[in-house]
N, C-alpha and C positions, 0 to 999 in steps of 0.2 A: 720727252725722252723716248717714248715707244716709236713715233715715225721716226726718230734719228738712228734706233737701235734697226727697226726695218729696211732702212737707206743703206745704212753700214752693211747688216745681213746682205742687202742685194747686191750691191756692189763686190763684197764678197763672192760670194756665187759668180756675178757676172765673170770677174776675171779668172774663179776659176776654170768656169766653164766653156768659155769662149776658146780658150785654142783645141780643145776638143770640137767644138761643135764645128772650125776650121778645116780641123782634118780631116772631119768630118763631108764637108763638102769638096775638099779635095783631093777625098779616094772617089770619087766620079768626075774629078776632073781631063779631059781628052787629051791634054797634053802633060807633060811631066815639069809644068810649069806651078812654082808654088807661091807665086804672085798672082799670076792673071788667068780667072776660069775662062777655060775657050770652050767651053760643052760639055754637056750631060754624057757620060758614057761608061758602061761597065769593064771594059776592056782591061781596066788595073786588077779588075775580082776573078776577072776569066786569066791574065796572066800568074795569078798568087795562086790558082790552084793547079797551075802548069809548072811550079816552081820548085821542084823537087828538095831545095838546098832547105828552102824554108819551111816546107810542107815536113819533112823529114827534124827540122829541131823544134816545131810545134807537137809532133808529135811525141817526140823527149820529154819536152817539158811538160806535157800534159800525164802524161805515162810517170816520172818523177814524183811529181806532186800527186797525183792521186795514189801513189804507193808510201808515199813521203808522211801522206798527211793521212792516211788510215791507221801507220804505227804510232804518229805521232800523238794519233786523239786517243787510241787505246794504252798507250804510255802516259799521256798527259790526267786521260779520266783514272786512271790507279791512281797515279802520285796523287793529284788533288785529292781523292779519298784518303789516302796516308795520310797525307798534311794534316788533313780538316781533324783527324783522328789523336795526333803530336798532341805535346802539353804547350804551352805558350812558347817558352825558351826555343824547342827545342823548331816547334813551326817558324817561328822569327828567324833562326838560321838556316835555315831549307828554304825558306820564301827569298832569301837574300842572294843566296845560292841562284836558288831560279832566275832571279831579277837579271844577272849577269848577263848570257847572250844578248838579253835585251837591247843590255844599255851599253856593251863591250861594244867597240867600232867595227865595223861591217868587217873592215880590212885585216884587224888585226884576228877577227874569228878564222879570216879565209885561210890567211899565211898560216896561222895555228892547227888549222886543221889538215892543210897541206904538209905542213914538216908532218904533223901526227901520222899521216898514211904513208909518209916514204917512211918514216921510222916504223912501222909495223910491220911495210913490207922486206925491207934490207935489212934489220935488226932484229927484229920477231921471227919473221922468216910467213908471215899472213899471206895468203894471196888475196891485198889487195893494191889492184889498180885504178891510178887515176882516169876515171869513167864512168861508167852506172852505178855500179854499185857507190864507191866514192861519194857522188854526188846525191844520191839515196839520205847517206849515214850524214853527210853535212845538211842536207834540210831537215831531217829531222831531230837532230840539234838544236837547230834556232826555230822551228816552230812547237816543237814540243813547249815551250815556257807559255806560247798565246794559250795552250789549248787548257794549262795549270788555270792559269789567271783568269778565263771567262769561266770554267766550272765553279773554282772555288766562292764566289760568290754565292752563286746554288745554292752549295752547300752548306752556307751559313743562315741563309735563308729559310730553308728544311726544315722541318721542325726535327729534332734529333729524336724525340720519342717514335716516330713512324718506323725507325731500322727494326727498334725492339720489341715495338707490339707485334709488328711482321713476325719476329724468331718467337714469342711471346703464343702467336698465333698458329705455328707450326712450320714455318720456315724456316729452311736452313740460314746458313750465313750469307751463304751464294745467290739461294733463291730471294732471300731479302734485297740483296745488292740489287740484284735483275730485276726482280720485278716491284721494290718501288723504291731505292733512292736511282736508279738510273730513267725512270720515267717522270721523277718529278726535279733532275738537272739536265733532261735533256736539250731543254732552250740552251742554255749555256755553253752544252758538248756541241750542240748546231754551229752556235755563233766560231768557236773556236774551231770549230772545225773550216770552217768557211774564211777563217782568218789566215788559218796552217797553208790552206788551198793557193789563196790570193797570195801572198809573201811567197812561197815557194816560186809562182809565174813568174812573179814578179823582179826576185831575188838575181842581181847580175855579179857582186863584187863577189859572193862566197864564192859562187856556183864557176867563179874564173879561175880562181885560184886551185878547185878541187876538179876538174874539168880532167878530161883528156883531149886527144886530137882526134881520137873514135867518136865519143860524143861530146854532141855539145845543143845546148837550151836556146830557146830564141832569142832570150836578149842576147848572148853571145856572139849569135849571130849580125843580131840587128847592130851592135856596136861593131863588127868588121865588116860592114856593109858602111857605116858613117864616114869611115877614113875616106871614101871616094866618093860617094855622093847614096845620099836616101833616096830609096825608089819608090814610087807612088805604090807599089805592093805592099809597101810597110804601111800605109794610109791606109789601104783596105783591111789589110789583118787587123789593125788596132783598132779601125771601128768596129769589125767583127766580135771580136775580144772584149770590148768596151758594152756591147751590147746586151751582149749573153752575161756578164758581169749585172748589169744591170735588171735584164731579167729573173737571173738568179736572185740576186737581193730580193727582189720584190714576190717572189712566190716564197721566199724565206721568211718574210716579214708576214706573210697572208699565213704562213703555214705554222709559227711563233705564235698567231693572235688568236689562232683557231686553237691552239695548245692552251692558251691561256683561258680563252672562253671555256673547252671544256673542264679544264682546273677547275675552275671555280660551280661549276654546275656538279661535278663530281662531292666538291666539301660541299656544297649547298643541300 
């Protein structure tokens, strides 16, 4: 059973990984051919950063999300303390609440949040525009729920006497929050945080519907680029993309393990 579960694993992997590691050699490919390599050449990474169309919604979308996903971990770490705080009942309907964005369809959040800002702006009289700001307040919407759900774990985890001996010890409320239930969830606010990060990039259906014609995010782009043909520029950005994804993970996971080593050397 364990080589058939290892076969299975691989195969897995393989097919996931395989049209990545395609695009991969076909952002160095010489011609704009996505069948047949004709040659090694940089030429597609020297035109993506001559690319103003796309250089310009990379940088949206990166600007977005690191504004998107700062309110959303600082929103997300409150509630999770609230919650964890609740008596059963009352966490059971607030966690259920959360769950929503979730599991609600990409489309119907987008169109809802879309009527939500004409109706704030013509009937409220808000000044807001479908644009930045807009598209701000719709990512952090649906990432604010990942950044709930990876802390709350933590949380339960903690021992709950640590708050009290803290205020016990002479800490305030605050100073206990800060300095130790926010250092012993911080693996947690990491992980969500890095989840907020990735789904914001990532995110095409909300981010269309809450858009303007001022701005607009890379996938949005890269979908009105599909109607006529993908350009080997998109091969290079996304292995770019793909990369620094990947490196991130990996000095997250080195920098989690080193957290956790010194946890334990700390109660030792």
């Amino acid at each position: 059973m364990k080589h058939l579960s290892r076969i299975y694993t691989g195969f897995c992997m393989f097919f996931l990984y395989l049209p990545i590691f395609v695009l991969i050699v076909f952002s160095f490919n010489e011609s704009k051919s996505r069948a047949v390599f004709t040659g090694f050449s940089f030429k597609w990474y020297q035109a993506l950063f001559q690319n103003d169309v796309i250089l310009t919604a990379l940088g949206n979308t990166l600007l977005i999300a690191l504004i998107s996903t700062l309110i959303s971990t600082l929103i997300g770490v409150a509630a999770a303390i609230g919650i964890n705080a609740m008596n059963r009942w009352l966490r059971g309907v607030v966690l259920n609440t959360t769950y929503m964005p979730i599991v609600n369809p990409e489309i119907v959040t987008g169109v809802s949040l879309s009527l939500l800002f004409v109706f704030m702006r013509q009937v409220l009289g808000l000044p807001i525009e479908l644009g930045f700001m807009s598209l701000i307040l719709a990512h952090v919407t649906f990432s604010t729920p990942y950044v709930i759900l990876n802390v709350l774990p933590k949380l339960r985890q903690m021992d709950k006497n640590l708050y009290h001996a803290a205020m016990d010890l002479g800490c305030s409320p605050m100073q206990a929050v800060l300095r130790v239930v926010l250092p012993e969830i911080m693996p947690g606010i990491i992980t969500g945080a890095f989840m907020a990060f990735t789904y914001s990039i990532d995110d095409f259906i909300i981010s269309y519907f809450v858009s303007g014609p001022a701005v607009q995010t890379l996938p949005i782009v890269i979908y009105s680029m599909t109607r006529k043909k993908v350009s080997p520029e998109i091969n290079a950005l996304s292995t770019i993309i793909f990369l620094v994804v990947v490196g991130v993970l990996f000095i997250s996971n080195i920098a989690q393990d080193r957290w956790a080593i010194e946890t334990r050397k700390r109660l030792n």
